[in-house]
LUMFI-160566 format. One record per residue (C-alpha): residue in one letter; x, y, z. Coordinates in steps of 0.5 Angstrom, whole numbers, padded with zeros to 4 digits, always signed. Layout:
// residues N
aXYZ
...
//
This chain:
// residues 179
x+0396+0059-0049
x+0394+0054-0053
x+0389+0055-0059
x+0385+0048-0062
x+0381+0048-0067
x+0376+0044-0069
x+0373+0043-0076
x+0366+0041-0077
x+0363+0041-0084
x+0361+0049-0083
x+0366+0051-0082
x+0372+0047-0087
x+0369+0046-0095
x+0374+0040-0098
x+0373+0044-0104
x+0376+0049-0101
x+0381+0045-0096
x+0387+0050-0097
x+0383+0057-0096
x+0380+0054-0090
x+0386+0051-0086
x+0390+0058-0088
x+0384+0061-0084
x+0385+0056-0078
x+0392+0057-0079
x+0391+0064-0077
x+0390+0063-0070
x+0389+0056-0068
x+0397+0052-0067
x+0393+0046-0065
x+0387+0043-0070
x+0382+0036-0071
x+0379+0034-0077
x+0372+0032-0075
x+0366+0030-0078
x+0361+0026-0075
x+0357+0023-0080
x+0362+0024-0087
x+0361+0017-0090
x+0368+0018-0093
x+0371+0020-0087
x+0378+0015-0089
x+0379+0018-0095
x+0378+0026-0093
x+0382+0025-0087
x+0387+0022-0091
x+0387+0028-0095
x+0386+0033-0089
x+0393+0031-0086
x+0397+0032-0091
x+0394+0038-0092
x+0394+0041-0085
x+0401+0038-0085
x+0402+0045-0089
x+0400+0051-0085
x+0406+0050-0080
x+0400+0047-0074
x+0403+0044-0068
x+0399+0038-0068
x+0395+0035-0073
x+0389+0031-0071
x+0383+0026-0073
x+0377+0025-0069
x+0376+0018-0066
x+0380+0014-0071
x+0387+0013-0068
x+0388+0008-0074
x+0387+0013-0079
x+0391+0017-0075
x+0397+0013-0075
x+0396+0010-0082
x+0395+0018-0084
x+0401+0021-0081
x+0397+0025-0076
x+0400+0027-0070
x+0394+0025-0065
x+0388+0022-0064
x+0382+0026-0060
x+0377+0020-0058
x+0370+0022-0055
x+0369+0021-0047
x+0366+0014-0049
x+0372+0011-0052
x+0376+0011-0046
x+0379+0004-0047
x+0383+0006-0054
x+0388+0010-0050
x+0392+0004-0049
x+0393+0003-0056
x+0393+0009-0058
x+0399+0011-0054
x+0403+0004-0056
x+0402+0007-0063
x+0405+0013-0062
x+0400+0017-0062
x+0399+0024-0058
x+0392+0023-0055
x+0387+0028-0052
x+0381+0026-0049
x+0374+0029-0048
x+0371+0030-0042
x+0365+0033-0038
x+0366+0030-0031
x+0373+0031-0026
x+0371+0025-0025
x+0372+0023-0033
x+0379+0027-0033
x+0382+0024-0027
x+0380+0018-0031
x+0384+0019-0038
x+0390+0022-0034
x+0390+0015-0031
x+0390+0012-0037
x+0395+0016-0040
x+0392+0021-0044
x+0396+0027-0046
x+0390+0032-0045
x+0384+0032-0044
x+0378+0038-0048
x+0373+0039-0042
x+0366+0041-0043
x+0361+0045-0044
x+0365+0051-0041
x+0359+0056-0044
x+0353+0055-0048
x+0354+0051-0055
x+0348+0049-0058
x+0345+0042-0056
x+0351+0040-0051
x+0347+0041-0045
x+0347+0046-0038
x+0355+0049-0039
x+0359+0048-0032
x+0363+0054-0031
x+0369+0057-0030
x+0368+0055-0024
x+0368+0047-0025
x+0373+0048-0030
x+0378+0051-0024
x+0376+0045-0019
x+0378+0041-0026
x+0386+0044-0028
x+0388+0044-0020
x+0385+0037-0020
x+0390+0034-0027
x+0397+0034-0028
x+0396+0034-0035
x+0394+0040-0040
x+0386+0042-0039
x+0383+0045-0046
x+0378+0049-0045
x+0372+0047-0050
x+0365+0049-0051
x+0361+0056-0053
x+0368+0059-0054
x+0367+0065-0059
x+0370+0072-0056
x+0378+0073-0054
x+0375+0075-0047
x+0372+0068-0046
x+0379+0064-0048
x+0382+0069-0043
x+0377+0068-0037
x+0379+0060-0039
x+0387+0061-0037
x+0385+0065-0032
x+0381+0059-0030
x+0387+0054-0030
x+0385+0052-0037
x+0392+0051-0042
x+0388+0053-0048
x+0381+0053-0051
x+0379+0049-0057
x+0372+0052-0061
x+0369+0050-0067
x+0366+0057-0067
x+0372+0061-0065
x+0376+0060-0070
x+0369+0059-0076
//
């Protein structure tokens, strides 16, 4: 099962970048640098990547920046459900990519474009993401794909990751679960 952390400014303190990533390192194999409002998010994701290059994670990832992503060395981009026009590019750049989305329809459209993984949300309550749609809705979305779903949204036990594989997902990604 694939673990996908997602850094937020809670959770990941650049005074401390090395302690923290050994801390997400201790369960997660996958991670993303995110940070929605860091003014100087190029130079932080700078910094970020080659740290995170450290811990031995799978894939290392930026939020929404495929560019900095390529120019950093990172391993991907996670882009938001409303930049599914940079795909393309992000693919031609080499770039492993994983989408978000929050509708089948969604889904089935950044597989179509050649998205690598989708994130699909909010699978529980989390904190100003709306209605969650389920284990259910998030069954009806893995049998539909061909590529991996991630389980996103409300995670925080073992026993929420576990009921997500069972539902089909390859893996989940949380920001609280791995805090």
């Amino acid at each position: 099962m694939l673990f996908y952390a997602v850094t937020d400014p809670a959770t990941l303190d650049f005074e401390f970048l090395h302690r923290d990533l050994e801390r997400f390192a201790q369960k997660a194999s996958m991670i993303v640098y995110r940070d929605k409002k860091n003014k100087e998010y190029a130079l932080c994701a700078k910094m970020f990547v080659a740290a995170a290059k450290q811990f031995g994670f799978n894939r290392v990832l930026l939020h929404g920046e495929a560019d900095l992503a390529k120019a950093y060395g990172a391993d991907g981009v996670h882009l938001r459900s409303d930049q599914f026009d940079q795909i393309k590019d992000a693919k031609a750049a080499g770039l492993f990519v994983v989408v978000s989305t929050h509708l089948l329809k969604g889904a089935k459209q950044a597989e179509a474009l050649g998205a690598d993984m989708v994130t699909f949300s909010p699978i529980f309550d989390t904190p100003n993401k709306g209605e969650p749609v389920g284990l259910a809705m998030l069954e009806a979305v893995t049998s539909a794909l061909s590529i991996p779903v991630i389980a996103l949204g409300g995670i925080i036990t073992q026993e929420q990751a576990v009921a997500c594989k069972e539902a089909g997902a390859e893996g989940i990604a949380s920001i609280r679960y791995f805090g």
